[in-house]
KOLDO-515189 format. One record per residue (C-alpha): residue number from 1; residue in three letters; x, y, z. Coordinates in nm, 4 decimals. Example, Ala and Ser with C-alpha at 12.3 -4.5 7.8 and 13.67 -1.06 7.14 Angstrom:
BEGIN
{1,ALA,{1.2300,-0.4500,0.7800}},
{2,SER,{1.3670,-0.1060,0.7140}},
This chain:
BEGIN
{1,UNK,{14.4462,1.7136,10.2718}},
{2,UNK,{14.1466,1.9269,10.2265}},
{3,UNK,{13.8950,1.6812,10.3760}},
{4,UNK,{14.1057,1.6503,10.6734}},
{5,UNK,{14.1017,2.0328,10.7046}},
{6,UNK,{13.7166,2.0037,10.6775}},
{7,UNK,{13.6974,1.7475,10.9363}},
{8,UNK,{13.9115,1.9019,11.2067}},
{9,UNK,{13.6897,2.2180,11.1589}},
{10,UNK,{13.3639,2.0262,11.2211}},
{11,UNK,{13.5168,1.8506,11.5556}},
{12,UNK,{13.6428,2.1926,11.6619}},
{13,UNK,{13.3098,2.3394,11.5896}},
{14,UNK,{13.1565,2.1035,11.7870}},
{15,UNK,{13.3694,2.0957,12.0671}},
{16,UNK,{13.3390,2.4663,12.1227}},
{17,UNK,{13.0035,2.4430,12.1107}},
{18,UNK,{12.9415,2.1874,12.3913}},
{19,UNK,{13.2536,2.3919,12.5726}},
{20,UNK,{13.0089,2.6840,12.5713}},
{21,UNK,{12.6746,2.4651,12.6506}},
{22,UNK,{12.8400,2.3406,12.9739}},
{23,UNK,{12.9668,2.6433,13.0367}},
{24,UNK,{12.6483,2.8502,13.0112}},
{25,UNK,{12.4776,2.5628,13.2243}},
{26,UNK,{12.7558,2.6190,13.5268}},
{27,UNK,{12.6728,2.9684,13.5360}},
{28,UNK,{12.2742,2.8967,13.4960}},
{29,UNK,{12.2987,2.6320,13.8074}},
{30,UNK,{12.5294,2.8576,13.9991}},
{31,UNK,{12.3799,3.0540,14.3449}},
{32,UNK,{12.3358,3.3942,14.2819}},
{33,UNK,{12.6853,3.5586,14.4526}},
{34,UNK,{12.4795,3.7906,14.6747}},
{35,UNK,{12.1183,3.7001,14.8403}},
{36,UNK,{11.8972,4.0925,14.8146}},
{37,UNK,{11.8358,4.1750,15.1947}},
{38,UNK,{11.4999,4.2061,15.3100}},
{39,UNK,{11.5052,4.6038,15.4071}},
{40,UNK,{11.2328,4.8598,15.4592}},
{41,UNK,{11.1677,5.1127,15.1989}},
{42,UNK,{11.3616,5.4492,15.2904}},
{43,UNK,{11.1732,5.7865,15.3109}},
{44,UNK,{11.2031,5.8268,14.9835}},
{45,UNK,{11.1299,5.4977,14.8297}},
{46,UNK,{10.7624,5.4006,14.7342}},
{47,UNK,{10.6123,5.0687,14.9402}},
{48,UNK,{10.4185,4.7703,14.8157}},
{49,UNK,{10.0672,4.8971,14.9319}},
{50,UNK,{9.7008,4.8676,14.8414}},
{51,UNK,{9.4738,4.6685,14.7653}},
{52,UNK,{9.4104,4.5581,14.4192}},
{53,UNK,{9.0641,4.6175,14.3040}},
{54,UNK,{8.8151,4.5257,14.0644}},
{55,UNK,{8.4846,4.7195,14.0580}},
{56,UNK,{8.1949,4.6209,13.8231}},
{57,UNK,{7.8747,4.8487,13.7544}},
{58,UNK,{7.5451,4.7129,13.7216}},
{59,UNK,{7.3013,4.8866,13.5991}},
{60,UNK,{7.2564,5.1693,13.8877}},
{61,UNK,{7.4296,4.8829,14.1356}},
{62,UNK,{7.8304,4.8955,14.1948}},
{63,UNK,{8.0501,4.6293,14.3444}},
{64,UNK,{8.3874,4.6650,14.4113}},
{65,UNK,{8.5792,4.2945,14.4923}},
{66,UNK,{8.9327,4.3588,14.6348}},
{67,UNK,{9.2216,4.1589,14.7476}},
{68,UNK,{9.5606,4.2881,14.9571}},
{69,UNK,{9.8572,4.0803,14.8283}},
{70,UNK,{10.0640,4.3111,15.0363}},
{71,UNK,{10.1838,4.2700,15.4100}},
{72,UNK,{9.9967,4.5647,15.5755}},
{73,UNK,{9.6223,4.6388,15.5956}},
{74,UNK,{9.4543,4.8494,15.3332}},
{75,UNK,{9.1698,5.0800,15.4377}},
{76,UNK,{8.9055,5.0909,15.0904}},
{77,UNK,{8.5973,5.3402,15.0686}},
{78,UNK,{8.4109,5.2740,14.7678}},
{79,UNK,{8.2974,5.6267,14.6501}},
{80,UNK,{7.9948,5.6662,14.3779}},
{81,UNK,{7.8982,5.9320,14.1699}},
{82,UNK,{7.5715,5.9465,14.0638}},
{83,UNK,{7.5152,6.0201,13.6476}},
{84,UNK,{7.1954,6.2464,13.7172}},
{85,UNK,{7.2294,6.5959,13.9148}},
{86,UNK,{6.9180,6.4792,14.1753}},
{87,UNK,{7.0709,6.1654,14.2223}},
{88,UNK,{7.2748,6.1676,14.5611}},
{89,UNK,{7.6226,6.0466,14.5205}},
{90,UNK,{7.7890,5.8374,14.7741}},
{91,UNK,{8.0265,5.6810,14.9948}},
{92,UNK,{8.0971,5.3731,15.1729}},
{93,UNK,{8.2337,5.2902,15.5229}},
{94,UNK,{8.5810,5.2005,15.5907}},
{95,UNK,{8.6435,4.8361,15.5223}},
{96,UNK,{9.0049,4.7307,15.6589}},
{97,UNK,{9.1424,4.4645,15.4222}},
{98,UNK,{9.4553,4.3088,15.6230}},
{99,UNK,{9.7296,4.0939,15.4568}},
{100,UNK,{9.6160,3.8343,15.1804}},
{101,UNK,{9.2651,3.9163,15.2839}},
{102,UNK,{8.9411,3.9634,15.0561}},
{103,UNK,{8.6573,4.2047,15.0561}},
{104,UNK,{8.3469,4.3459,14.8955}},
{105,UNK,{8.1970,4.6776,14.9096}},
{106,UNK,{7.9086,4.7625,14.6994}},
{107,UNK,{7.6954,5.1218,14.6365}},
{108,UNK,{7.4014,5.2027,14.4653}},
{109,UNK,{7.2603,5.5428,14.2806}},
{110,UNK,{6.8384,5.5634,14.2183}},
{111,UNK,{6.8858,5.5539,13.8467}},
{112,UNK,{7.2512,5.5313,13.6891}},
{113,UNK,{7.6190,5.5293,13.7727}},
{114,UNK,{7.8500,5.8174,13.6264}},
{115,UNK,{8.1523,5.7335,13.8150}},
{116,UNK,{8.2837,5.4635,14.0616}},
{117,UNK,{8.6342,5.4520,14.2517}},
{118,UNK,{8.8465,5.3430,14.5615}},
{119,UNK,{9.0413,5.5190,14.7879}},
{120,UNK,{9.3260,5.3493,14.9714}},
{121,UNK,{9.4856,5.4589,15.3140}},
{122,UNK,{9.7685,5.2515,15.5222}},
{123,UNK,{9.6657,5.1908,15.8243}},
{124,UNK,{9.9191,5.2139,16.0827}},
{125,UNK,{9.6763,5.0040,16.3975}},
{126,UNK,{9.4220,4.7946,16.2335}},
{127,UNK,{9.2808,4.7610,16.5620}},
{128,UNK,{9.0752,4.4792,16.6992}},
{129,UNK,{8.9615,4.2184,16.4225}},
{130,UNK,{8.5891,4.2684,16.4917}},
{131,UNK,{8.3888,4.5455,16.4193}},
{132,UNK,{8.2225,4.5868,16.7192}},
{133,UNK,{8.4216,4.7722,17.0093}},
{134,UNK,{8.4054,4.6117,17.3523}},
{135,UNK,{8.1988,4.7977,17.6217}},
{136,UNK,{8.4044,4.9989,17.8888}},
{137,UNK,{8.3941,4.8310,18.2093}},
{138,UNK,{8.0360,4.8991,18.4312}},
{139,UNK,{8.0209,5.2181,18.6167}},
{140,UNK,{7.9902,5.1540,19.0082}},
């Protein structure tokens, strides 16, 4: 009588537990029971912006290599501070990194780097995609 007892107990064991595999694939394979709506970000709400950036310092040489995963353009300055106080710090241009784009800006000091960083800013018109601005029409 006991080894019968025994026996049921292992075949309900097992049964529950393929009861609860099956059931736990079902609810793995089902869709989920509401898609998340593609929305803009309210006022409030931060936004997916910026580029991500990598900057590397070489010797009195700096290189920043950035990429924009995001779907609006990213305007980057590179900005370098020199270490010594007759060293002149600076700045580079604007550099407009659009949607899964790439650039590189790079800066230099005379002697050696104290500090290198980026600066991001949206940019609402990116504008035409060359750098050079068309000539207004000829004067008569």
């Amino acid at each position: 009588m006991r080894a019968l007892h025994r026996g049921f107990a292992a075949c309900a064991s097992v049964a529950a537990l393929l009861t609860a595999t099956a059931v736990a694939a079902e609810v793995h394979a089902a869709p989920p029971a509401e898609e998340a709506a593609v929305r803009a970000p309210g006022a409030g709400e931060p936004e997916d912006f910026g580029a991500s950036c990598q900057t590397l310092v070489e010797g009195s040489r700096v290189t920043a290599h950035c990429r924009n995963p995001y779907p609006r353009t990213d305007r980057i300055r590179l900005h370098v501070e020199c270490a010594l106080w007759w060293d002149v710090d600076n700045d580079s241009a604007p550099v407009d990194v659009g949607p899964a784009d790439y650039a590189t800006v790079s800066g230099r000091c005379w002697k050696r780097v104290g500090a290198a960083w980026i600066t991001h800013e949206p940019v609402t018109d990116p504008g035409p995609p060359s750098a050079v601005t068309p000539d207004p029409a000829p004067r008569p």
